[in-house]
Structure formats: structure tokens, C-alpha cells
C-alpha positions as semicolon CSV with decimal commas, in nm:
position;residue;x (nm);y (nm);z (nm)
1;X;0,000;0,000;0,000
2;X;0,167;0,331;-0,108
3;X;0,198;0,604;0,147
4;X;0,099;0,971;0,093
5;X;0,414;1,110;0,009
6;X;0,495;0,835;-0,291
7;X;0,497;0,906;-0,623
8;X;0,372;0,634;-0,847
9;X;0,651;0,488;-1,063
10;X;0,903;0,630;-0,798
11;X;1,170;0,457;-0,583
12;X;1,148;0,532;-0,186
13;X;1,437;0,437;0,011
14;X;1,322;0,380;0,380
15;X;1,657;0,402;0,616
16;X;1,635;0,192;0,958
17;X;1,986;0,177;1,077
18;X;2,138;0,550;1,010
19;X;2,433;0,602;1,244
20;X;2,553;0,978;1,272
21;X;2,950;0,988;1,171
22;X;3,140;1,149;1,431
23;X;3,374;1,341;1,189
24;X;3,410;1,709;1,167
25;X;3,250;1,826;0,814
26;X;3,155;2,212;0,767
27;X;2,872;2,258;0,460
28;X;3,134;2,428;0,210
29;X;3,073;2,596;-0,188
30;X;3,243;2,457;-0,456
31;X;3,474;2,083;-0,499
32;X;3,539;1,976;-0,166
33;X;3,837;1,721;-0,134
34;X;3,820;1,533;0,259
35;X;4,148;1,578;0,489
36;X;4,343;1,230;0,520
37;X;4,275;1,268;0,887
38;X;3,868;1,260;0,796
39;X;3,896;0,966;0,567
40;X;4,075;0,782;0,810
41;X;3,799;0,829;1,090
42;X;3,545;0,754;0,830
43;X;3,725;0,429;0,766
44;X;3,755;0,365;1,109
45;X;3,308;0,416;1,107
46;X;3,310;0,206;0,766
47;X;3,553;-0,018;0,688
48;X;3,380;-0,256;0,440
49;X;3,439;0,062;0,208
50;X;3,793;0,080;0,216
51;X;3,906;0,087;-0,189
């Protein structure tokens, strides 16, 4: 049964296990490129996405 806020034809993502990153990231304009340092910790969060 579709919800309200679907859109027939549309894919809906629903998210159950969202864990907040603790990593320092400021909203910035333009490319943005991560420090080493902040790849690292993210790495540390995720590391079944290590390259």
C-alpha cells in the first residue's frame, strides 16, 4: 500500500539503521576534497568501504 508522500513509478528508500559519523564536516561551496585525517575516521566508522 503506497503512502501519501509516494509518487507512483518512484523509488522510496526507507533508512532503519542511520548512524551519525562522528567526523568534523563544515557545509562548504564549490569541490570539496576530505582531509586524510577525515577519511581515516570515516574508515575507522566504515571499513567494508575501504578501496
Amino acid at each position: 500500500m503506497p503512502t501519501e508522500w509516494a509518487q507512483p513509478g518512484a523509488w522510496h528508500l526507507v533508512l532503519t539503521d542511520i548512524r551519525e559519523l562522528p567526523v568534523p564536516a563544515d557545509g562548504q561551496l564549490g569541490p570539496w576534497r576530505p582531509s586524510p585525517d577525515l577519511v581515516q575516521q570515516v574508515f575507522q566508522q566504515l571499513p567494508g568501504i575501504r578501496p
